[in-house]
C-alpha positions as CSV (number, residue, x, y, z in Angstrom):
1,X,0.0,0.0,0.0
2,X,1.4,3.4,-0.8
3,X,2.6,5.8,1.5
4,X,1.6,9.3,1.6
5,X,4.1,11.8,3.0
6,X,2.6,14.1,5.1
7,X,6.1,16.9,5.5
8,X,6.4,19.8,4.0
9,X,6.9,19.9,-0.1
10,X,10.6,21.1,-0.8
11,X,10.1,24.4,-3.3
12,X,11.6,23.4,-6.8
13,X,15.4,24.4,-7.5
14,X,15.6,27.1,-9.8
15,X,19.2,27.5,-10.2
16,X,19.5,31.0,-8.9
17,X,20.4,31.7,-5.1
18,X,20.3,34.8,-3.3
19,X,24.1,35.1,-3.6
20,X,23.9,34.6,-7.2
21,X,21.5,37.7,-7.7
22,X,24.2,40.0,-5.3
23,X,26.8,38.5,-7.4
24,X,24.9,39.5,-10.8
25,X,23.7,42.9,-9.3
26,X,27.4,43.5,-8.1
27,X,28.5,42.7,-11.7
28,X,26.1,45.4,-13.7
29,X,27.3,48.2,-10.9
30,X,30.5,47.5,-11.4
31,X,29.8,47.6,-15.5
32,X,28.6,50.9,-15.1
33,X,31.4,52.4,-13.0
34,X,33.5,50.9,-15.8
35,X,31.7,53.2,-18.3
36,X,31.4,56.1,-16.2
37,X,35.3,56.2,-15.6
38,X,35.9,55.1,-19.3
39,X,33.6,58.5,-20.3
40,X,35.3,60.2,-18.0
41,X,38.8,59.6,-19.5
42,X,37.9,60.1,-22.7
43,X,36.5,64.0,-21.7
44,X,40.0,64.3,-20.0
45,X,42.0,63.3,-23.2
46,X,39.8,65.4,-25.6
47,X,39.6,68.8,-23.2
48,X,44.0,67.7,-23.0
49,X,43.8,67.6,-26.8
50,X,42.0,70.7,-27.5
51,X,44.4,72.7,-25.2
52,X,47.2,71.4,-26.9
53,X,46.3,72.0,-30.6
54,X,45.0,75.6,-29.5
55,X,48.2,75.7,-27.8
56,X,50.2,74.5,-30.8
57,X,48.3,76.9,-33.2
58,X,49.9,79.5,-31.1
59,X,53.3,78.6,-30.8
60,X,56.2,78.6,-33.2
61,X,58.2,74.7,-33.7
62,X,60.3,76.1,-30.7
63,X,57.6,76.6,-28.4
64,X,57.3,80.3,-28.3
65,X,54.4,82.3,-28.5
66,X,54.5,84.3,-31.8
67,X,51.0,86.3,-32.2
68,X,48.8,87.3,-29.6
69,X,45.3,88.6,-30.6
70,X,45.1,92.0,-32.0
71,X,43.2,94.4,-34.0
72,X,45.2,96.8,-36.6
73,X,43.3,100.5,-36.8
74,X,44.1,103.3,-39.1
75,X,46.3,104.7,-40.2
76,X,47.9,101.6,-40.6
77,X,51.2,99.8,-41.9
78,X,52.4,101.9,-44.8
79,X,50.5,105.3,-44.0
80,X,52.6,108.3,-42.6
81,X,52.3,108.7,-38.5
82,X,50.3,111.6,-38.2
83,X,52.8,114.1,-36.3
84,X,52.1,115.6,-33.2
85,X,54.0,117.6,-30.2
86,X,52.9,116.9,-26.4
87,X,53.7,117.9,-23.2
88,X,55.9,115.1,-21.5
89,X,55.5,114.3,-17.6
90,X,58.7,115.4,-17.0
91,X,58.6,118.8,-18.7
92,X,59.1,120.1,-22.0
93,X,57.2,119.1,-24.9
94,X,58.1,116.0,-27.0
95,X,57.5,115.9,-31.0
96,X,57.4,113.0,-33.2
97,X,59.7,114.9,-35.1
98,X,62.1,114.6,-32.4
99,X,63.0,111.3,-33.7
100,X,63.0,111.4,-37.5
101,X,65.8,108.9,-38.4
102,X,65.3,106.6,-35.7
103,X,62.4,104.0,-35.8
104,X,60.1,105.0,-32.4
105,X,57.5,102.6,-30.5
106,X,54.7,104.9,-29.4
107,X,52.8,103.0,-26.8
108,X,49.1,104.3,-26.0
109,X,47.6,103.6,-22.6
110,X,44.7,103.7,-20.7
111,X,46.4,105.9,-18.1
112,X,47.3,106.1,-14.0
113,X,44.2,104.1,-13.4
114,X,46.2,100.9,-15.1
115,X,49.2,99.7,-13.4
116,X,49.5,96.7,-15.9
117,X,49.8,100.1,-18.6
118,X,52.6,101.2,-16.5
119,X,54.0,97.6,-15.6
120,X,54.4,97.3,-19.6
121,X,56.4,100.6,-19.6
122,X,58.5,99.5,-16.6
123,X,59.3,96.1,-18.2
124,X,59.7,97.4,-21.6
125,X,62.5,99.9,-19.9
126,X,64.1,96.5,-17.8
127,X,64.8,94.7,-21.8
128,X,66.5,97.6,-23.5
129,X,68.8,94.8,-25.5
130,X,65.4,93.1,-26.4
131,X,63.7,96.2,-27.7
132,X,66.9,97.4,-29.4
133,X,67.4,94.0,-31.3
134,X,63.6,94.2,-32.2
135,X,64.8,97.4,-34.0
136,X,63.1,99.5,-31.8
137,X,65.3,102.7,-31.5
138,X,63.0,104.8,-28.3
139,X,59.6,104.1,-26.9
140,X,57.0,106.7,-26.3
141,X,54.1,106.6,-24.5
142,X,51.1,108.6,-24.4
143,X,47.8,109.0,-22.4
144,X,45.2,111.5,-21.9
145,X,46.2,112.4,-18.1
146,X,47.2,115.6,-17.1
147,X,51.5,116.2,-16.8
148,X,51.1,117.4,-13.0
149,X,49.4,113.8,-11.9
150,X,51.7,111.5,-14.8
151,X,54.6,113.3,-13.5
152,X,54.3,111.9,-9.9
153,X,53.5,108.8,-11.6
154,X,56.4,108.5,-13.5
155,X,58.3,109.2,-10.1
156,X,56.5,106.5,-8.3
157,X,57.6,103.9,-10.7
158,X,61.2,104.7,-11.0
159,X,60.5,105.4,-15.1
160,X,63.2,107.3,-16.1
161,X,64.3,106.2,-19.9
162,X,60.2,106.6,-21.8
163,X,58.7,109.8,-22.1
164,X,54.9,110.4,-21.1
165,X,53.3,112.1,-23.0
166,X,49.8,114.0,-21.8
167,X,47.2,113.7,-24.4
168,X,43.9,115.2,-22.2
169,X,41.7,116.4,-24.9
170,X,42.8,113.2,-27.1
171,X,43.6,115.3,-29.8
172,X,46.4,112.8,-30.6
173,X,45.1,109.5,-29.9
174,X,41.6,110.1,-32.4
175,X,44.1,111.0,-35.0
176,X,45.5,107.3,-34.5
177,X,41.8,106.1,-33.4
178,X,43.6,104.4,-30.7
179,X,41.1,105.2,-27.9
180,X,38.6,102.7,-30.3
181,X,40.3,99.9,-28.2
182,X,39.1,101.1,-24.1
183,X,36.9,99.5,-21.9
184,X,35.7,103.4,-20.6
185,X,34.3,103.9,-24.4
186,X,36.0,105.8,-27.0
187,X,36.9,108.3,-23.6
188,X,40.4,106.9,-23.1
189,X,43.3,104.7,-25.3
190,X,43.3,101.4,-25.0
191,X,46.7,99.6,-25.3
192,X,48.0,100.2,-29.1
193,X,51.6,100.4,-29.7
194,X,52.5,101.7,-33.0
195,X,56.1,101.3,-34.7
196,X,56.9,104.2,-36.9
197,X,60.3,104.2,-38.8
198,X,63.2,106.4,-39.8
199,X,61.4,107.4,-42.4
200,X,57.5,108.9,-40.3
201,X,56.0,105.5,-42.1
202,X,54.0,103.4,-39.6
203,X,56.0,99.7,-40.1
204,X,53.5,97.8,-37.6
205,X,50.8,98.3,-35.6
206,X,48.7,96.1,-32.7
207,X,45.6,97.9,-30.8
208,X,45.6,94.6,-28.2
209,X,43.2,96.8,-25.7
210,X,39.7,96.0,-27.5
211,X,36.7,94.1,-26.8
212,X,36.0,91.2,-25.5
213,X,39.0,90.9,-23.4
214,X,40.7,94.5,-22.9
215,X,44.2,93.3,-22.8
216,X,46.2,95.8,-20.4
217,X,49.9,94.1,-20.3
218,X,51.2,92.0,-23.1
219,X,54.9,90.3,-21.8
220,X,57.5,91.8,-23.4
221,X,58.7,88.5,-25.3
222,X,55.3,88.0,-26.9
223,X,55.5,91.5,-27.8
224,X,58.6,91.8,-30.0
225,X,57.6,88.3,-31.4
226,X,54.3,90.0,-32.9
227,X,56.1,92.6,-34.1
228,X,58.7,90.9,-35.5
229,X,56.4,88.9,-37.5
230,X,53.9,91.8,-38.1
231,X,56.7,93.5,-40.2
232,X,57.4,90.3,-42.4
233,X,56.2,90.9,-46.0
């Protein structure tokens, strides 16, 4: 006669424990952390490779920086430098005729309110080899401040070898359109320097003050470097 078991029925192995669904839940974190990272890489390497190639597109084979950004206003390369005859900080007045024969950097700043403008002058003064190999002969600078406050200026900051020249009604700088390049409007210069050669012909010319970025100090090096190339035919 057949038995009949009366205990409890046993639940059918499926093949799948709880340890196997940790395992297998473990496994799919773990895959995404693995793509997560794996993006992440990836966004390193390309932001990496689009700082280098803007770096490289900037740089000469040796690694130096050979153009900054800059506009070119008018007059421009080839035109004659309008002539002028200011009163310098230090007394006197100062022509551009002054230095027919020699090839002269005019330099037009924002004014006292900039000390990168007047770190540029001080640095430009610490290089004179640099500037003299660049075929720079003397560097002038001019702003529309009045003499009495650039003079004490000048003093402050030990400049001794660059006249100042004060430019208040801008008389000067609209004849160059310089103070196009500001940030206060076309009410002060921006930062334009402005080769003219032996000859009252502007050779090169870089207004690096305009919008969007208002650039108040380029570094001497990349300086000569953009003029250097700026005068190559």
């Amino acid at each position: 006669m057949p038995t009949t078991s009366t205990g409890s029925t046993r639940p059918k192995n499926t093949g799948t424990t709880k340890g196997d669904r940790f395992t297998g839940h473990h496994r799919q974190r773990s895959n995404k952390t693995l793509i997560v990272v794996a993006v992440l890489i990836i966004a390193v390497l390309l932001a990496l490779f689009l700082i280098y190639n803007n770096a490289s597109n900037e740089t000469g084979q040796g690694g130096t920086k050979t153009q900054q950004s800059y506009d070119v206003g008018t007059p421009g390369v080839g035109e004659v430098a309008p002539g002028f005859a200011l009163q310098s900080a230090t007394g006197g007045t100062v022509s551009l005729s002054d230095y027919r024969g020699r090839s002269v950097l005019l330099y037009f700043q924002e004014g006292l309110m900039c000390q990168p403008c007047w770190d540029q002058i001080t640095d430009l003064e610490k290089s004179p080899d640099a500037v003299a190999a660049a075929g720079v002969d003397a560097v002038v600078s001019i702003t529309s401040d009045p003499t009495d406050l650039l003079s004490q200026k000048v003093e402050d900051q030990g400049i001794t070898s660059t006249p100042v020249l004060s430019d208040p009604d801008l008389e000067v700088s609209r004849e160059y359109s310089t103070n196009q390049y500001g940030m206060m409007g076309d009410s002060r210069n921006g930062h334009s320097f402005i080769l003219v050669g032996p000859d009252g012909q502007i050779q090169w010319r870089a207004d690096y003050g305009g919008s969007p970025d208002y650039t108040m100090y380029v570094p001497v090096p990349d300086l000569l470097a953009d003029l250097e190339i700026g005068q190559q035919p």
